[in-house]
LUMFI-145658 format. One record per residue: residue number from 1; residue in three letters; y, x, z of N, C-alpha, C, O in turn. Coordinates in steps of 0.1 Angstrom, whole numbers. Layout:
> n, res, n.yy, n.xx, n.zz, ca.yy, ca.xx, ca.zz, c.yy, c.xx, c.zz, o.yy, o.xx, o.zz
> NUM, ala, Y, X, Z, Y, X, Z, Y, X, Z, Y, X, Z
...
REM end
This chain:
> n, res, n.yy, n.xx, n.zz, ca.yy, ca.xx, ca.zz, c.yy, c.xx, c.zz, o.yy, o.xx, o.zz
> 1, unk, 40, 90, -528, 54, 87, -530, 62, 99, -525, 61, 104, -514
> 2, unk, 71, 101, -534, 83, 113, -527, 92, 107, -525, 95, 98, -532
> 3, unk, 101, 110, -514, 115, 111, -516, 123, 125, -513, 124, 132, -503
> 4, unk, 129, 127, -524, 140, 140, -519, 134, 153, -512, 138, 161, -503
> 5, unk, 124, 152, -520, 114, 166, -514, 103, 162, -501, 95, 170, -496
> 6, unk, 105, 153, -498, 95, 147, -486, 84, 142, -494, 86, 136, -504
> 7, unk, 70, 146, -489, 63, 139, -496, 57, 129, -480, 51, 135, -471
> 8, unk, 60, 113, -482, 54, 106, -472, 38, 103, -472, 34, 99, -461
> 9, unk, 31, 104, -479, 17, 102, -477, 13, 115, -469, 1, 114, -467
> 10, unk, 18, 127, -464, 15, 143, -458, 21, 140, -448, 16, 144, -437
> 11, unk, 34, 134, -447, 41, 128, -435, 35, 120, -425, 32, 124, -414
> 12, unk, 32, 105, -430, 27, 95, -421, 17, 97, -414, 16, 92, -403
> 13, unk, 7, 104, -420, -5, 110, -409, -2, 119, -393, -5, 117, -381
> 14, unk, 6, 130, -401, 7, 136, -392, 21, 132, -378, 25, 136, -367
> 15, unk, 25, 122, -388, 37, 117, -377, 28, 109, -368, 30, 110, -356
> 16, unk, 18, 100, -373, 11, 92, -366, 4, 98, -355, 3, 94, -344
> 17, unk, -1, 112, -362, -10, 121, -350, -1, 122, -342, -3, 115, -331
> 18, unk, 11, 130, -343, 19, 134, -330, 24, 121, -320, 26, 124, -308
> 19, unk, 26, 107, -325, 31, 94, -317, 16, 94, -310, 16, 91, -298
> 20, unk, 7, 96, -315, -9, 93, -305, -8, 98, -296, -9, 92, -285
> 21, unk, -6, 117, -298, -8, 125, -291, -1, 122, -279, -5, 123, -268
> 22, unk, 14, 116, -284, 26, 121, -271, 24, 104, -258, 28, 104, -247
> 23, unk, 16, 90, -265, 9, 81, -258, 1, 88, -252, 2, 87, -240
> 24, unk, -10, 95, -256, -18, 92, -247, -16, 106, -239, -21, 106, -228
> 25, unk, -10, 115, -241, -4, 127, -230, 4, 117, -220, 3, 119, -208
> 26, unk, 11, 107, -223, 19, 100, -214, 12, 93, -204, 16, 91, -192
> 27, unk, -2, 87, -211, -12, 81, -201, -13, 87, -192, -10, 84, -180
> 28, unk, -21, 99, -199, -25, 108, -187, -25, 114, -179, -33, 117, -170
> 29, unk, -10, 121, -182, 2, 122, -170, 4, 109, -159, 6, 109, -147
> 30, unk, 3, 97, -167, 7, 89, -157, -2, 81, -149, 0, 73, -141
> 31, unk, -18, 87, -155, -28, 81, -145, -33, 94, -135, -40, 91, -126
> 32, unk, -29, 103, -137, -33, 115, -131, -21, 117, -119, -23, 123, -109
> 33, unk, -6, 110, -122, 2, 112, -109, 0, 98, -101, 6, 98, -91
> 34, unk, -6, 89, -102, -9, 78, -94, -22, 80, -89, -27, 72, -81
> 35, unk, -28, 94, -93, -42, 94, -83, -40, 101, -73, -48, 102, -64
> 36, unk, -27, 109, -72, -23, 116, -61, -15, 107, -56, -7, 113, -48
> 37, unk, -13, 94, -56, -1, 86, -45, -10, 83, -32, -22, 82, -33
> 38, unk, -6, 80, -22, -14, 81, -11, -15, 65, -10, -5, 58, -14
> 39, unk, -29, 60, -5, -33, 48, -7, -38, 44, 10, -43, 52, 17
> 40, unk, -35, 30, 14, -37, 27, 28, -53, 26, 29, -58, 18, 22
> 41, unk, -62, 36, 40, -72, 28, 37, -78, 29, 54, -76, 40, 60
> 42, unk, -83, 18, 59, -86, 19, 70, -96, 32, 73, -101, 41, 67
> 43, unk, -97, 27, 87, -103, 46, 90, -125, 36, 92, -129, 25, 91
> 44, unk, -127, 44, 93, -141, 39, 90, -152, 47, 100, -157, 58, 95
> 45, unk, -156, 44, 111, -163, 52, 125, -178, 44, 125, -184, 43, 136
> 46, unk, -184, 38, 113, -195, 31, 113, -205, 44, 119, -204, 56, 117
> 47, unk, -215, 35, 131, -229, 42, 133, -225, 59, 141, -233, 68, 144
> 48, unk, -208, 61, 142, -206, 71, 153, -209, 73, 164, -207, 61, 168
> 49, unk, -213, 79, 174, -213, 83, 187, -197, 86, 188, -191, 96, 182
> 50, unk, -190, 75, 199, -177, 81, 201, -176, 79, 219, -168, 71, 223
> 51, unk, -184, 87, 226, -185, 86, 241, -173, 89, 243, -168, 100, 239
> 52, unk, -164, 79, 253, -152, 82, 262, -140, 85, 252, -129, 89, 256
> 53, unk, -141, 82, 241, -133, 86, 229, -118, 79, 235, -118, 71, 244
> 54, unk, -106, 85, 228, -91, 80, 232, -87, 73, 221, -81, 80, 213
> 55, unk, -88, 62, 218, -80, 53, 204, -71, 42, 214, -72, 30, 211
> 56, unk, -62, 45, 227, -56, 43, 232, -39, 45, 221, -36, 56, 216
> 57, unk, -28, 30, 220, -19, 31, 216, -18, 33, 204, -6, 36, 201
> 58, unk, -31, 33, 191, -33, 37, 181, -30, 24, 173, -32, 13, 179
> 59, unk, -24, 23, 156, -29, 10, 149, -36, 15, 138, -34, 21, 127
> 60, unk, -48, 9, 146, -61, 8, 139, -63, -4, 133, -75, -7, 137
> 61, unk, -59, -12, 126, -63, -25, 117, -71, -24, 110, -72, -12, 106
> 62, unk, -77, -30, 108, -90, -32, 97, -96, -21, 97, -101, -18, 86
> 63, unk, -96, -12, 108, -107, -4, 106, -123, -4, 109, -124, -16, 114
> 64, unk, -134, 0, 109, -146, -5, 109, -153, 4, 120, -154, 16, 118
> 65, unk, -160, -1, 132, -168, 2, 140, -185, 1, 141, -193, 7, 149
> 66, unk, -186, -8, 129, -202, -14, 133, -211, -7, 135, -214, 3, 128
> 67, unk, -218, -12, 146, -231, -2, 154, -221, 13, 153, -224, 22, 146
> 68, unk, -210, 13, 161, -208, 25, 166, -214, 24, 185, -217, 14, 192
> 69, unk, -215, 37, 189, -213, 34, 208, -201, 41, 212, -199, 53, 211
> 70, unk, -195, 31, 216, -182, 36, 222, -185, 33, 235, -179, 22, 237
> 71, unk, -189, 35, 242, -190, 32, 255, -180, 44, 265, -182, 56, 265
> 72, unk, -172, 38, 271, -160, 45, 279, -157, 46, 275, -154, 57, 278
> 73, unk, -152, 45, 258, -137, 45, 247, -125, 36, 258, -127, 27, 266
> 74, unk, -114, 42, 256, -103, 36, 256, -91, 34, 246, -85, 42, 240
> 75, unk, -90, 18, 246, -81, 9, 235, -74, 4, 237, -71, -5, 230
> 76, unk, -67, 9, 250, -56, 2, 254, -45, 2, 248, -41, 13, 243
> 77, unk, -36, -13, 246, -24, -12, 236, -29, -8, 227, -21, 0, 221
> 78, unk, -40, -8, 223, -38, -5, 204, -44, -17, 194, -54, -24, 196
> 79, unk, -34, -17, 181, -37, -29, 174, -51, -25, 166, -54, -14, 161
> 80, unk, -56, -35, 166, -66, -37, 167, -74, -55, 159, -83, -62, 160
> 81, unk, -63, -53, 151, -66, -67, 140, -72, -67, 130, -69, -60, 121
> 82, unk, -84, -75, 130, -91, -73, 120, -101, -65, 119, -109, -68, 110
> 83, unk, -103, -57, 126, -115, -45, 135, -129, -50, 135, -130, -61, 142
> 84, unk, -138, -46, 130, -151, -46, 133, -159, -42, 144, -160, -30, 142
> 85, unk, -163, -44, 150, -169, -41, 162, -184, -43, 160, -191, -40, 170
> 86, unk, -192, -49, 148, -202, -58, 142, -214, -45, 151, -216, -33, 149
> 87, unk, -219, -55, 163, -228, -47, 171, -227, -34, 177, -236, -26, 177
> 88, unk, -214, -31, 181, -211, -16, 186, -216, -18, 198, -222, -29, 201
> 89, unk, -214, -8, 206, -214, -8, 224, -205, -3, 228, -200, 8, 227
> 90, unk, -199, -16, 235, -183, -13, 243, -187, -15, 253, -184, -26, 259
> 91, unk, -193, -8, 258, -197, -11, 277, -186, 0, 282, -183, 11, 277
> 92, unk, -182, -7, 294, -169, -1, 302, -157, 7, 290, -150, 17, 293
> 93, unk, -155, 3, 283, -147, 4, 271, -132, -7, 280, -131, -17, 287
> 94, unk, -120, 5, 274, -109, -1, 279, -101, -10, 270, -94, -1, 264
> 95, unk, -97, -18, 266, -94, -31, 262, -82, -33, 264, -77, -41, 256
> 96, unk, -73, -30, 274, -59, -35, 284, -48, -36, 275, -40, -27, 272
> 97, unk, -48, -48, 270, -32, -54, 261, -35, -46, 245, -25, -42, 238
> 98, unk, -44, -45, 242, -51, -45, 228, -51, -60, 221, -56, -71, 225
> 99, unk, -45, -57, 210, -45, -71, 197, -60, -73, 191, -64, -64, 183
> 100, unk, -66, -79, 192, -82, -79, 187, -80, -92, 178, -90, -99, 178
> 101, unk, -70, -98, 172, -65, -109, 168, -77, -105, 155, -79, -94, 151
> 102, unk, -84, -120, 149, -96, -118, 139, -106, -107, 141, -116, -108, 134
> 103, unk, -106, -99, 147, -118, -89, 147, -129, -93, 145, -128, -105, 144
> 104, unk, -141, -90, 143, -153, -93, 138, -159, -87, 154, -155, -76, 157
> 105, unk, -166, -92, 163, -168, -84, 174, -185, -94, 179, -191, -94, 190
> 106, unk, -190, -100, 165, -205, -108, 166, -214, -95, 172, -212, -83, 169
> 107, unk, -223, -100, 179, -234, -90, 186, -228, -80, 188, -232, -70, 181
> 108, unk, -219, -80, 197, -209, -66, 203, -217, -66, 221, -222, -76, 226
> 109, unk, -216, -55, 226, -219, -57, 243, -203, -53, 243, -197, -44, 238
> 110, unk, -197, -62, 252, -188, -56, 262, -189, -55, 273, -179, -53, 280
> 111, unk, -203, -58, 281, -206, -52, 291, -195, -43, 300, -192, -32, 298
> 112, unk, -191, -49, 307, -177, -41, 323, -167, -42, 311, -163, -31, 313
> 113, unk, -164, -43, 305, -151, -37, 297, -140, -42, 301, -141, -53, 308
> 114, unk, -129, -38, 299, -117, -42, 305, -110, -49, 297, -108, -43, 286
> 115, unk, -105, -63, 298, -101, -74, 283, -84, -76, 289, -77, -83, 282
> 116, unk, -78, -72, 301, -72, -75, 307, -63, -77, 296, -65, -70, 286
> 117, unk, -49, -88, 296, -41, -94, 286, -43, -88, 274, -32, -84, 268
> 118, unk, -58, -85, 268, -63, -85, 252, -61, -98, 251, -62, -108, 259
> 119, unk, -53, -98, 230, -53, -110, 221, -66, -110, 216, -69, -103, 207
> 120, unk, -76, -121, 222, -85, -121, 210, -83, -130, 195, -90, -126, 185
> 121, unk, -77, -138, 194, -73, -151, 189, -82, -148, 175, -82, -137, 170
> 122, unk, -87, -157, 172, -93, -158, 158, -106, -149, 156, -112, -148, 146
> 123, unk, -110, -141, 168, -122, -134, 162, -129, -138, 161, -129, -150, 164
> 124, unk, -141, -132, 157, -155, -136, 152, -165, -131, 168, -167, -119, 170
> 125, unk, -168, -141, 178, -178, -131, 188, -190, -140, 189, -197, -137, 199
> 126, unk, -193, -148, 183, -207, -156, 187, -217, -151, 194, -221, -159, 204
> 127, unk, -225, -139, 193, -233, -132, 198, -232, -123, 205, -240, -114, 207
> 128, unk, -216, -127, 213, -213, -110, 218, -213, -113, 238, -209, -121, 246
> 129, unk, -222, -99, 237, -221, -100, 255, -210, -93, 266, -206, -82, 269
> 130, unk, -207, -107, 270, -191, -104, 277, -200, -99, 295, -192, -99, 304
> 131, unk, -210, -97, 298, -211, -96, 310, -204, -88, 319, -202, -76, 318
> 132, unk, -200, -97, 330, -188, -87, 342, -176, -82, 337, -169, -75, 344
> 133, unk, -174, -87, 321, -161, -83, 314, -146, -86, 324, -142, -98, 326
> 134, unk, -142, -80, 327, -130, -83, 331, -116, -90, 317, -112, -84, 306
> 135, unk, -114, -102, 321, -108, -111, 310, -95, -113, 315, -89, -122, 308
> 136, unk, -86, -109, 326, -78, -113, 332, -65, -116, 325, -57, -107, 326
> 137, unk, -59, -128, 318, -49, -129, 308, -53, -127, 295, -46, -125, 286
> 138, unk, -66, -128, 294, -67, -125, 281, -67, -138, 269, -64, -149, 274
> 139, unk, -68, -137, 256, -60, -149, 250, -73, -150, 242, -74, -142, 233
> 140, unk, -85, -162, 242, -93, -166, 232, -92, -175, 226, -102, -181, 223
> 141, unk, -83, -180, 224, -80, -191, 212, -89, -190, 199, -93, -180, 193
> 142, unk, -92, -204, 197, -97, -200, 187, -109, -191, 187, -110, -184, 177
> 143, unk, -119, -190, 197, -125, -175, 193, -141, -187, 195, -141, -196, 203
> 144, unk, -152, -186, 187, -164, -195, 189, -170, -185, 196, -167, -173, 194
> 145, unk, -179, -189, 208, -190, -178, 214, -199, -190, 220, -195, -202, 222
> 146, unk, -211, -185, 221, -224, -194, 221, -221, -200, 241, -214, -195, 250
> 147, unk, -227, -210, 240, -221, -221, 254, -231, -209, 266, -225, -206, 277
> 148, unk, -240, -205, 266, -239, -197, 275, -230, -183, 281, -230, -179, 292
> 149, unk, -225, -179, 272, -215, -169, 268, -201, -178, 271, -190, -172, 272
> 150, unk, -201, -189, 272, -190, -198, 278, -188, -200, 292, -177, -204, 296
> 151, unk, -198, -196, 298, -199, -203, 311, -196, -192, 317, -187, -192, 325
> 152, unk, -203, -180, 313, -196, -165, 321, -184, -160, 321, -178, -154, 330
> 153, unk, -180, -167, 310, -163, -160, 308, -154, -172, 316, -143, -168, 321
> 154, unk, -158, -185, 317, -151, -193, 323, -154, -189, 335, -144, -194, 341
> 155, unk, -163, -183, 346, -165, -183, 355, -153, -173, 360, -147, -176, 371
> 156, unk, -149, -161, 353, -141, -149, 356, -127, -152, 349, -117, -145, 348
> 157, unk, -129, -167, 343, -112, -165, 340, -98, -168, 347, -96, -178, 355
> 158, unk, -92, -162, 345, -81, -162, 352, -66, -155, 344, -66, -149, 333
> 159, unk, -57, -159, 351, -42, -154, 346, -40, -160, 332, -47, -169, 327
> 160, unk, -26, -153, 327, -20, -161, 314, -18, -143, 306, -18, -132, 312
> 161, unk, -16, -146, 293, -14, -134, 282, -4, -134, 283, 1, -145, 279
> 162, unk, 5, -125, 286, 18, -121, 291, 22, -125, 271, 31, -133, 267
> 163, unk, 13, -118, 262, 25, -120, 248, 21, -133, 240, 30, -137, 232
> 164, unk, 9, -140, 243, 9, -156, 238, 16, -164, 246, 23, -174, 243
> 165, unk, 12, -160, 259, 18, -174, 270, 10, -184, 273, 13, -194, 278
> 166, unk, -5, -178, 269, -13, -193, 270, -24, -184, 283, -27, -173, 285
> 167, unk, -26, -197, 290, -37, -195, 300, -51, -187, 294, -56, -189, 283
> 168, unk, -57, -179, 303, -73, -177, 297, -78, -188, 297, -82, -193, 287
> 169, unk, -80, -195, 311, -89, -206, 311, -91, -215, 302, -102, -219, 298
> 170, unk, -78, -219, 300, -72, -228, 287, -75, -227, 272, -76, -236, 263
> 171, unk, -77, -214, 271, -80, -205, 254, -92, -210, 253, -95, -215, 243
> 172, unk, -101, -210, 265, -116, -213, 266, -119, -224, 266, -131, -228, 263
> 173, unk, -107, -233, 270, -117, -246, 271, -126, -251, 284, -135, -259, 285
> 174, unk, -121, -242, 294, -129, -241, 307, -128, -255, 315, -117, -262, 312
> 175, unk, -136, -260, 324, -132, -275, 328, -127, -273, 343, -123, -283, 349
REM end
């Protein structure tokens, strides 16, 4: 078919190519500038050696530790929600007013660690060894740990969590 010197069957093709072209150049422009947008992703220290390490004042949420050894790490004041700990070694590891609110901290040692007004509220510790843990104000609400792992921490509890307001003893269920 012509019109007026246009021939449209020579037309529609190639108009069609160039509408393809300038979609999918637009795609790819626009999946290639969303691979450069910066995306949140927690930090990830699985199976590290981090002796005496400083994550002191840091927000580390949802980041992942399991089977690291942090032993003498210090984590004081740092958020710390949602944190895996799944079998690390936190022996003498500092703890002091640290959010551990949900953490995963099953088969963790905290052996000496310092828990002093740490939130634990909601974590995961069933298997974890609190021995000679210093707990002073610390807040376990909510937190399950096996009845002998009960009896240790009630024996050393003491004070209230300056930012819950609830007793240690109390979080525990101590008699």
């Amino acid at each position: 078919m012509k019109m007026k010197g246009l021939n449209l069957s020579t037309v529609f093709p190639q108009l069609r190519r160039i509408v393809w072209t300038c979609v999918m150049t637009g795609f790819l422009v626009g999946f290639s500038l969303t691979s450069w947008l910066p995306t949140a992703q927690a930090d990830v220290y699985n199976k590290e050696i981090l002796l005496n390490a400083d994550f002191s004042n840091r927000d580390l949420t949802d980041a992942s530790f399991t089977k690291a050894d942090l032993r003498g790490s210090d984590f004081s004041n740092s958020d710390l929600r949602g944190v895996s700990f799944f079998a690390a070694n936190l022996e003498d590891v500092n703890l002091e007013g640290a959010n551990l609110s949900v953490a995963t901290l099953d088969s963790a040692r905290f052996a000496r660690a310092n828990l002093t007004n740490a939130n634990l509220e909601g974590a995961f510790a069933f298997n974890t060894e609190f021995r000679r843990a210093i707990i002073d104000g610390a807040d376990f609400t909510d937190v399950d740990v096996r009845d002998d792992t009960l009896e240790v921490l009630c024996a050393a509890a003491q004070g209230t969590n300056p930012v819950t307001g609830r007793a240690t003893r109390d979080t525990l269920y101590c008699e």
